[in-house]
C-alpha positions as CSV (number, residue, x, y, z in Angstrom):
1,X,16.4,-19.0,-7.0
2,X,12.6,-19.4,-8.5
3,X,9.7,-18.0,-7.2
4,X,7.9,-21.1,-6.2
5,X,11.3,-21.6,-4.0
6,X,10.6,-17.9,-2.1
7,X,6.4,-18.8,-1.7
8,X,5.6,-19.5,1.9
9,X,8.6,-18.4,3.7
10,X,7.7,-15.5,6.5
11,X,9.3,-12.3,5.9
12,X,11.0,-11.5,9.6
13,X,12.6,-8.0,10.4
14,X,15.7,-8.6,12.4
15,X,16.0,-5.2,14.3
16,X,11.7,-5.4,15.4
17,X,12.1,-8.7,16.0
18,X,8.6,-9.0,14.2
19,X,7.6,-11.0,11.5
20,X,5.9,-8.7,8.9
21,X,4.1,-11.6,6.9
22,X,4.4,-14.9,4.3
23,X,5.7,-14.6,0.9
24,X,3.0,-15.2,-1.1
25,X,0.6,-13.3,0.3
26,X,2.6,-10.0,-0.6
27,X,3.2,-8.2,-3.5
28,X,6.5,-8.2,-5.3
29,X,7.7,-4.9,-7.2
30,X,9.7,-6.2,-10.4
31,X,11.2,-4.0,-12.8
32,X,11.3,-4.3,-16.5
33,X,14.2,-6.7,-16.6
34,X,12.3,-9.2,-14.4
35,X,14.0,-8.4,-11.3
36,X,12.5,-8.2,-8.1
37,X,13.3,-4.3,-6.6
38,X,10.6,-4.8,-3.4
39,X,8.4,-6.8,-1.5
40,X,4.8,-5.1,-0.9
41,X,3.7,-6.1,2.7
42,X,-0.4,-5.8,3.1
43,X,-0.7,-4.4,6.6
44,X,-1.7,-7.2,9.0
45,X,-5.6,-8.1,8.3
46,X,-8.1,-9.4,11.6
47,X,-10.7,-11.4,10.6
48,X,-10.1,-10.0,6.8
49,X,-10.4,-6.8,7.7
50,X,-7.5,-4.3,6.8
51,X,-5.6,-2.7,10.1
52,X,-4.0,0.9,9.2
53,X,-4.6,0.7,5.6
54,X,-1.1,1.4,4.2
55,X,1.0,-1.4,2.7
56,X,4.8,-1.6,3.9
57,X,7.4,-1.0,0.9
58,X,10.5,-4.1,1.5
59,X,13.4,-2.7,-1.1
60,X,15.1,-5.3,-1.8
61,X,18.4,-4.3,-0.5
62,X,17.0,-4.6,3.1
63,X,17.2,-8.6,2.6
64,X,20.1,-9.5,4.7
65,X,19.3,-13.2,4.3
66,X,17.2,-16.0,2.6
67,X,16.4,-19.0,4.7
68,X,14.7,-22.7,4.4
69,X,11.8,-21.0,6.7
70,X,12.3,-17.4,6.5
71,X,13.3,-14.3,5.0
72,X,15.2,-12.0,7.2
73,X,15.4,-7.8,6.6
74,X,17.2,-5.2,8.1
75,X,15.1,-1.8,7.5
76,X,17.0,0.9,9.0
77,X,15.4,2.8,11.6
78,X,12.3,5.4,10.1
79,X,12.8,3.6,6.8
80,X,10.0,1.8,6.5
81,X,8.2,2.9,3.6
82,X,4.2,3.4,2.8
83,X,3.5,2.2,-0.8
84,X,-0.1,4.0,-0.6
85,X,-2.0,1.2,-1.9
Protein backbone atom coordinates (compact mmCIF):
# COMPACT_ATOMS: atom_id res chain seq x y z
CA UNK A 1 0.00 0.00 0.00
CA UNK A 2 1.49 3.68 -0.92
CA UNK A 3 1.22 6.53 1.14
CA UNK A 4 -0.96 8.60 -1.08
CA UNK A 5 -3.34 5.39 -0.63
CA UNK A 6 -3.30 5.92 3.58
CA UNK A 7 -3.67 10.19 3.09
CA UNK A 8 -7.14 11.18 4.22
CA UNK A 9 -8.47 8.18 5.88
CA UNK A 10 -9.52 9.08 9.86
CA UNK A 11 -7.61 7.16 12.31
CA UNK A 12 -10.66 5.64 14.69
CA UNK A 13 -9.79 3.75 18.07
CA UNK A 14 -12.19 0.83 18.34
CA UNK A 15 -12.28 0.39 22.24
CA UNK A 16 -12.95 4.70 22.70
CA UNK A 17 -15.12 4.59 20.09
CA UNK A 18 -13.31 8.00 19.13
CA UNK A 19 -11.84 9.00 16.16
CA UNK A 20 -8.30 10.46 16.98
CA UNK A 21 -7.75 12.30 13.61
CA UNK A 22 -6.99 12.17 9.52
CA UNK A 23 -3.99 10.71 8.13
CA UNK A 24 -2.25 13.34 6.72
CA UNK A 25 -2.43 15.64 9.22
CA UNK A 26 -0.28 13.32 11.54
CA UNK A 27 3.13 12.41 11.77
CA UNK A 28 4.43 9.09 10.74
CA UNK A 29 7.51 7.53 12.71
CA UNK A 30 9.54 5.47 10.02
CA UNK A 31 12.53 3.66 10.76
CA UNK A 32 15.65 3.34 8.74
CA UNK A 33 14.45 0.63 6.42
CA UNK A 34 11.53 2.92 5.37
CA UNK A 35 8.95 1.31 7.50
CA UNK A 36 6.31 2.93 9.17
CA UNK A 37 6.79 1.91 13.30
CA UNK A 38 3.95 4.81 14.49
CA UNK A 39 1.56 7.26 13.71
CA UNK A 40 2.14 10.77 15.66
CA UNK A 41 -1.47 12.07 16.51
CA UNK A 42 -1.35 16.16 17.21
CA UNK A 43 -3.75 16.53 20.11
CA UNK A 44 -7.10 17.92 18.79
CA UNK A 45 -6.57 21.75 17.78
CA UNK A 46 -9.86 24.51 18.36
CA UNK A 47 -9.64 27.29 16.19
CA UNK A 48 -5.70 26.31 15.65
CA UNK A 49 -4.98 26.42 18.90
CA UNK A 50 -3.30 23.31 20.57
CA UNK A 51 -5.64 21.43 23.42
CA UNK A 52 -3.32 19.52 26.09
CA UNK A 53 -0.12 20.00 24.25
CA UNK A 54 1.08 16.33 24.01
CA UNK A 55 0.97 14.44 20.81
CA UNK A 56 -0.49 10.71 20.95
CA UNK A 57 2.24 7.86 19.98
CA UNK A 58 -0.03 5.09 17.44
CA UNK A 59 2.67 1.97 17.24
CA UNK A 60 1.93 0.46 14.54
CA UNK A 61 1.00 -2.88 15.91
CA UNK A 62 -2.17 -1.29 17.46
CA UNK A 63 -3.60 -1.14 13.62
CA UNK A 64 -6.16 -3.89 13.71
CA UNK A 65 -7.49 -2.82 10.32
CA UNK A 66 -7.08 -0.60 7.11
CA UNK A 67 -10.25 0.56 5.49
CA UNK A 68 -11.57 2.50 2.17
CA UNK A 69 -12.54 5.39 4.88
CA UNK A 70 -10.77 4.59 7.98
CA UNK A 71 -8.07 3.24 9.92
CA UNK A 72 -9.15 1.35 12.89
CA UNK A 73 -6.66 0.79 16.28
CA UNK A 74 -6.93 -1.17 19.23
CA UNK A 75 -4.60 0.59 22.03
CA UNK A 76 -4.79 -1.36 25.07
CA UNK A 77 -6.07 0.23 28.00
CA UNK A 78 -3.37 2.99 29.72
CA UNK A 79 -1.34 2.45 26.57
CA UNK A 80 -1.65 5.42 24.97
CA UNK A 81 1.55 6.93 24.69
CA UNK A 82 2.79 10.81 24.89
CA UNK A 83 5.48 11.45 22.20
CA UNK A 84 6.44 14.95 24.02
CA UNK A 85 6.47 16.94 21.09
Amino acid sequence: MRLSELSGKEIVDVKRAERLGVLGQTDLEINENGQIVALIIPSVKWFGFKKNGSDIRVPWRHIKKIGADMIIIDIPDGQYEDSGQ
